[in-house]
C-alpha positions in Angstrom: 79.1 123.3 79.4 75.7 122.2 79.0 75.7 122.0 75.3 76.4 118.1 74.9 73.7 117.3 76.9 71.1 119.5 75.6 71.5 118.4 72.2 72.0 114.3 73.3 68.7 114.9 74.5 66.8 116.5 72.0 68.6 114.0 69.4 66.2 111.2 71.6 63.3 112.6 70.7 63.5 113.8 67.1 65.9 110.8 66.0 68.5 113.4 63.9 71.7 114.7 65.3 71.9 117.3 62.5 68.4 118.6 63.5 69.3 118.1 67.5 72.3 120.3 67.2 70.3 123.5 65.2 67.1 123.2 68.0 69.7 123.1 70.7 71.3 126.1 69.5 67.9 127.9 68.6 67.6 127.7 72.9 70.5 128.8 73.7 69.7 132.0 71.2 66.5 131.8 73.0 68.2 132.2 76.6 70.9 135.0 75.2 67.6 137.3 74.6 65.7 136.1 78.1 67.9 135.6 80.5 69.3 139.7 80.2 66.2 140.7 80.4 64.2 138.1 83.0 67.3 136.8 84.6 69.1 133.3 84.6 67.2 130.7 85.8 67.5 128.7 89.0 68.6 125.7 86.9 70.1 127.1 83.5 70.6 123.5 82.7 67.2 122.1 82.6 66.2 125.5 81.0 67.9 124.9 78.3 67.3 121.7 77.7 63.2 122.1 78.7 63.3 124.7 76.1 65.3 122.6 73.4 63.1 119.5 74.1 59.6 122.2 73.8 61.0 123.2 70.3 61.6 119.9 69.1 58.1 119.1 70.0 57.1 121.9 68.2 59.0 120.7 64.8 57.4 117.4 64.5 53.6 118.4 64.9 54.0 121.0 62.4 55.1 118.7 59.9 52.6 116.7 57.8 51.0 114.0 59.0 51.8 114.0 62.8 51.0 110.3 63.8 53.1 109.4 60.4 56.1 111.3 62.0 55.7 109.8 65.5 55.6 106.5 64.6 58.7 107.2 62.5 61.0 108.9 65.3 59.3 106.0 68.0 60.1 107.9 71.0 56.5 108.9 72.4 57.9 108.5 75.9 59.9 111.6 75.3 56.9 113.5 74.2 55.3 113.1 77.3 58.2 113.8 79.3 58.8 116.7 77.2 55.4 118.4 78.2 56.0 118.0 81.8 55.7 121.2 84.2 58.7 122.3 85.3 58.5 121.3 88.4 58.3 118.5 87.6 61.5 118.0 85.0 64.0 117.0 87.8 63.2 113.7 87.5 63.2 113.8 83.5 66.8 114.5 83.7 68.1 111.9 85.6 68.4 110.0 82.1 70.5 112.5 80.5 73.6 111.1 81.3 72.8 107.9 79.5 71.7 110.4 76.5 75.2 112.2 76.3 76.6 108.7 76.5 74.2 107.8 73.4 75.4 111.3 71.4 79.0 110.4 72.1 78.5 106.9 70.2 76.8 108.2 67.9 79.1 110.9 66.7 82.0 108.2 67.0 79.8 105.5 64.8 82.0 103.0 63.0 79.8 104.5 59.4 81.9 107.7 59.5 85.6 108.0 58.7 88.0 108.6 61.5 88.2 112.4 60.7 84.7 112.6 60.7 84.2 111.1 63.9 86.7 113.6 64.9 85.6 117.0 64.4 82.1 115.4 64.9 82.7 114.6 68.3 84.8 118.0 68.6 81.9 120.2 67.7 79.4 118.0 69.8 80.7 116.7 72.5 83.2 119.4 73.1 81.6 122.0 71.6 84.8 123.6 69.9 83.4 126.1 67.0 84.6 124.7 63.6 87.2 127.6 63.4 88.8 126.1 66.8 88.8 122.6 65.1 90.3 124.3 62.1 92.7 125.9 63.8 93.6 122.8 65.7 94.0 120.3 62.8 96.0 122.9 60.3 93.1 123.3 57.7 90.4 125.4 56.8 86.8 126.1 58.7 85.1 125.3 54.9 86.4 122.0 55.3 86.2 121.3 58.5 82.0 122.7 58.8 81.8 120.2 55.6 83.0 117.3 57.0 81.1 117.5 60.2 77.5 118.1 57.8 78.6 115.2 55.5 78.9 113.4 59.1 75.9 114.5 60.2 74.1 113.6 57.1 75.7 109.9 57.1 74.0 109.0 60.5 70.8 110.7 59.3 70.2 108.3 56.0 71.7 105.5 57.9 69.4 105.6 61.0 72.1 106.3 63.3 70.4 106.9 66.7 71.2 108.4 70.3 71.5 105.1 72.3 74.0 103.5 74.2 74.7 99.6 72.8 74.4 96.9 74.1 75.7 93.0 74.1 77.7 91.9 71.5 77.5 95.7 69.9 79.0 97.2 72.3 82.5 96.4 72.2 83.6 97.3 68.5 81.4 100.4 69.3 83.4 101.3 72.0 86.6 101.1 70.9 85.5 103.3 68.3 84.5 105.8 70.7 88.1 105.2 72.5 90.0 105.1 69.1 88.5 108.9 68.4 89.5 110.0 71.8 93.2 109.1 71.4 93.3 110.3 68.2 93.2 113.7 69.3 94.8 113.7 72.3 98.1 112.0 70.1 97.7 115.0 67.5 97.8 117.6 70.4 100.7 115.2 71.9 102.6 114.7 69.2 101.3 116.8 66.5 102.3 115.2 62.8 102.3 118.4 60.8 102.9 122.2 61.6 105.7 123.8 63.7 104.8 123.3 66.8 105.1 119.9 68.4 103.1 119.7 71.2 99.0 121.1 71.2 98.0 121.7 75.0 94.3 122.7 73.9 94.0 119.0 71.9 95.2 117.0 74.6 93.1 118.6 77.4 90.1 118.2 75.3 91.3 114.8 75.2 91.6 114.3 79.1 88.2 115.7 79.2 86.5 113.9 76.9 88.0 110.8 79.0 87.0 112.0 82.2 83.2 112.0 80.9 83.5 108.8 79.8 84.9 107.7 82.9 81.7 108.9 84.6 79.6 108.2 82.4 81.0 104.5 82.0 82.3 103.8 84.9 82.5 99.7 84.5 84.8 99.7 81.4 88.4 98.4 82.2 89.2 100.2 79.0 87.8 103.2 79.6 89.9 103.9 83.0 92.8 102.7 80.9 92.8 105.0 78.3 92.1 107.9 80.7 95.5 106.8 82.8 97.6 106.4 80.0 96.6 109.9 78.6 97.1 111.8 81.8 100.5 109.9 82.2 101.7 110.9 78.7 100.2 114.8 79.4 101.9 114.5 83.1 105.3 115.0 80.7 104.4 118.3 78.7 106.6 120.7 80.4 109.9 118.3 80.1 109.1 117.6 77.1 110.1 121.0 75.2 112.8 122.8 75.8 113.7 125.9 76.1 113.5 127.3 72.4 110.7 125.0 72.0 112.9 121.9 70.6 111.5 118.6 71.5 113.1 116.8 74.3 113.5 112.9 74.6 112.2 110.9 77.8 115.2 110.2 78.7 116.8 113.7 79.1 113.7 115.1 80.8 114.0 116.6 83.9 111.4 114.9 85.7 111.0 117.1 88.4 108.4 119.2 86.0 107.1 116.3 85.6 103.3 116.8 87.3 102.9 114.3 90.0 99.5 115.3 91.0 98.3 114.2 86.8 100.7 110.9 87.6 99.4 110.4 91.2 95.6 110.7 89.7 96.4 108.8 86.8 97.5 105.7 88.7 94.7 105.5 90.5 92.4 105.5 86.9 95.4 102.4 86.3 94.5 100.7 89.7 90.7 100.8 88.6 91.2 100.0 85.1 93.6 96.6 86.7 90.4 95.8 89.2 88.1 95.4 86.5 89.8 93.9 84.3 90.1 91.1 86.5 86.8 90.9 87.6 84.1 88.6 86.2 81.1 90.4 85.0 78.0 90.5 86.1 76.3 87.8 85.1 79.5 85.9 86.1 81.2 86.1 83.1 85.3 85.5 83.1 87.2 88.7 84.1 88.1 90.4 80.6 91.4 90.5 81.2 93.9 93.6 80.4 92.9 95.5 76.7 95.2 97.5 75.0 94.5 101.1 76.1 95.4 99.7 79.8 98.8 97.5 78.5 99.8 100.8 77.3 99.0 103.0 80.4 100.9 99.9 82.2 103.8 100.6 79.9 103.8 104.4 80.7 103.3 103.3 84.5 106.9 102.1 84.4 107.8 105.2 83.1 105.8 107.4 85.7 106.8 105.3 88.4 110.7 105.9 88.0 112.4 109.0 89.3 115.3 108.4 87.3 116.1 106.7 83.6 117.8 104.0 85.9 114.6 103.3 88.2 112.8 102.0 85.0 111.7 98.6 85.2 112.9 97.8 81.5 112.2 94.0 82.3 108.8 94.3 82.8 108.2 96.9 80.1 109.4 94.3 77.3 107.3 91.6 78.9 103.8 94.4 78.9 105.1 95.1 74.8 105.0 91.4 74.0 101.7 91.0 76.0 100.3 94.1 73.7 101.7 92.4 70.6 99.9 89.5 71.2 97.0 91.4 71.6 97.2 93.9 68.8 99.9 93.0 66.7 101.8 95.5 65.1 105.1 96.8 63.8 105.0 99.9 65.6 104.4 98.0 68.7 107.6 95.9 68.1 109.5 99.1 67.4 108.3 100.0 70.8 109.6 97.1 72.5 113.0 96.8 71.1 113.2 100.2 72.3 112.6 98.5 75.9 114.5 95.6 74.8 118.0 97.9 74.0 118.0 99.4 77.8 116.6 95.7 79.2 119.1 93.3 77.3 121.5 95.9 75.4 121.5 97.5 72.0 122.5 94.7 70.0 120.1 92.7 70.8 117.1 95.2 70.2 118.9 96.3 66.6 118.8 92.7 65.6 115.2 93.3 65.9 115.1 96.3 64.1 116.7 95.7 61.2 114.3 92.5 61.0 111.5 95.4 61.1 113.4 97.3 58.2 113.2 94.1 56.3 110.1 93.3 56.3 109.0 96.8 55.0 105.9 97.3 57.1 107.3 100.7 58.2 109.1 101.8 55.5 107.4 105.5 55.5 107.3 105.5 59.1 109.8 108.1 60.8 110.9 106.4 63.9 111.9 103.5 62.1 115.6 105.1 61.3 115.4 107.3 63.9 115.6 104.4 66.3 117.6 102.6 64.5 119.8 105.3 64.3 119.9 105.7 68.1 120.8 102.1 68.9 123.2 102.8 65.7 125.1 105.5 67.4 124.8 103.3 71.0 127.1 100.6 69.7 129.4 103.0 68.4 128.8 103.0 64.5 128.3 107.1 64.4 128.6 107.4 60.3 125.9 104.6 60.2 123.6 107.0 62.7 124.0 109.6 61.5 122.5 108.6 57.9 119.5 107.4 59.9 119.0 110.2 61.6 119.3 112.0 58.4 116.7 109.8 56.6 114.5 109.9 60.0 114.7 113.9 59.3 113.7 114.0 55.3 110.6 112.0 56.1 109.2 113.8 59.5 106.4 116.3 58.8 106.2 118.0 62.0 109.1 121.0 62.0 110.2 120.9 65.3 110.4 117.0 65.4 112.5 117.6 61.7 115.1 119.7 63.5 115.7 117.7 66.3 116.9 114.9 63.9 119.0 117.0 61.7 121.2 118.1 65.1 121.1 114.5 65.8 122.3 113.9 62.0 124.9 116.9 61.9 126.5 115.5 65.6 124.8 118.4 67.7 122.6 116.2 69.5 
């Protein structure tokens, strides 16, 4: 638990998250042979992190030329700090949110690759072991403790530090950080490879990792967004397999497992995300209007908000796509809405649009292309036609369960 924060703050003061990661875990080796034998401290915390800060202290005087080094890190504030009594370090860690803020953009830094970012922020934010990313992600722990010291390594050489940005910087770097949460909470969600479909363990590390951010940002319109439209999406898990552990479509959910406390809190994230996105900032600047991460927890709103396929607002779902579109366009995203667009207008209408997408070949590897169209296909009563889709949908699916589901679909089962 305290892990994230312990190492944010060491990374302040010797400037390396590599080296901030090995000192924090020295302390905590430290407190596994102190605390049997003296006891756990009042404030295991700022133990911890006292003792981390003490040995990073300790690591730049004994290199070589001290003031050399100190000049180099630049954070002689922290030095002092770090030699405080401990009486006195209360008020030292009232800056340690904005520290675990800093680690969490610096393990999500636009200089690694999105995998890195990944299993960086995994290891260091959530502090998963790299056998539990492993696991997670279908590979091996040699390749997943390589990536995260290439990572590691990258931000070292390029100067990467512990820091929240600011002004114009801020912005790509946090939708960065937002891209690498929703990353893995969509691989526990809908997992692309493996047998099984759905990864509870992802997705709540997911929800977590949003749930920090929410604190620890808690101005970003974007932020509450992405947090909403998670815990919607997670509110589904139990409808969504079925017995045997086959997937099961949204529409033939039973949504009383739906869980209405996740959707109940998860509304409320939406209601914030709505307020500040239409609120100026504060030095008066225009309201930032809606980003994508809240358009798409709008679109799951709909969703949420129905107790029955019927209740959906399709209407206004189509209009939120197009809105999205605009704002990030993409072929997925219009696969999406004439998805809405078949239940708000009928199926002809929304196939016209997605044989337009098969066209133009932007999503010609892409799964749910035919298995859409193979839906709508079978909706307007051409079943050979579906059923070829659902078979193509089927040879091009990685996940296993997913993969079965559309060759009952293709054999007339489903």
């Amino acid at each position: 638990m305290e892990a994230a924060k312990v190492a944010a703050v060491v990374a302040r003061v010797v400037g390396d998250i590599g080296l901030a990661e090995d000192l924090a875990q020295d302390a905590f080796v430290q407190a596994l042979e102190q605390w049997p034998r003296d006891g756990i401290p009042d404030k295991p915390g700022a133990w911890l992190t006292q003792t981390a800060r003490r040995r990073a202290v300790d690591r730049i005087r004994r290199d070589v030329n001290l003031a050399r080094k100190l000049q180099q890190v630049g954070h002689m504030e922290e030095l002092r700090v770090a030699e405080l009594a401990e009486g006195d370090f209360d008020a030292a860690l009232e800056d340690i949110d904005d520290d675990v803020l800093g680690l969490i953009f610096a393990a999500c830094h636009p200089a690694l690759t999105a995998q890195a970012r990944i299993s960086l922020t995994l290891r260091m934010i959530g502090g998963l072991t790299t056998r539990e990313i492993a696991r997670a992600f279908l590979t091996t722990e040699t390749t997943i403790g390589q990536r995260i010291s290439r990572a590691k390594r990258t931000l070292s050489q390029d100067g990467v530090t512990v820091e929240v940005p600011s002004g114009a910087e801020l912005a790509p770097r946090l939708a960065s950080v937002l891209e690498v949460v929703y990353l893995i909470f969509n691989e526990g969600y809908a997992a692309t490879s493996g047998r099984d479909w759905v990864r509870g363990d992802l997705m709540e590390e997911a929800i977590r990792l949003g749930r920090v951010l929410a604190a620890l940002a808690p101005r970003e319109a974007e932020v509450h967004g992405l947090l909403a439209l998670m815990e919607i999406q997670a509110s589904r898990t139990r409808a969504r397999i079925g017995r045997d552990g086959e997937p099961v479509l949204l529409l033939d959910q039973d949504r009383t497992t739906w869980d209405w406390a996740l959707i109940r809190h998860a509304l409320a994230a939406l209601d914030r995300a709505l307020d500040l996105a239409g609120s100026p900032g504060a030095d008066g600047a225009p309201p930032p209007g809606p980003g994508p991460y809240l358009l798409q927890a709008a679109i799951a709103a709909c969703h949420a908000r129905a107790r029955t396929p019927e209740d959906t607002d399709w209407g206004q779902m189509v209009g939120l796509y197009e809105q999205l579109a605009t704002l990030r366009p993409s072929p997925v995203i219009d696969l999406n809405r004439a998805v809405a667009l078949s239940y708000a207008s009928g199926p002809e209408a929304a196939l016209a649009v997605v044989d337009g997408l098969v066209a133009a070949g932007g999503l010609a590897d892409y799964h749910l292309l035919p298995s859409v169209r193979g839906d709508l296909l079978l909706r307007v009563g051409r079943e050979d036609e579906a059923r070829a889709e659902f078979a193509r949908a089927a040879d091009m699916a990685q996940n296993e369960a997913e993969r079965a589901l559309l060759q009952r679909r293709a054999s007339g089962q489903d």
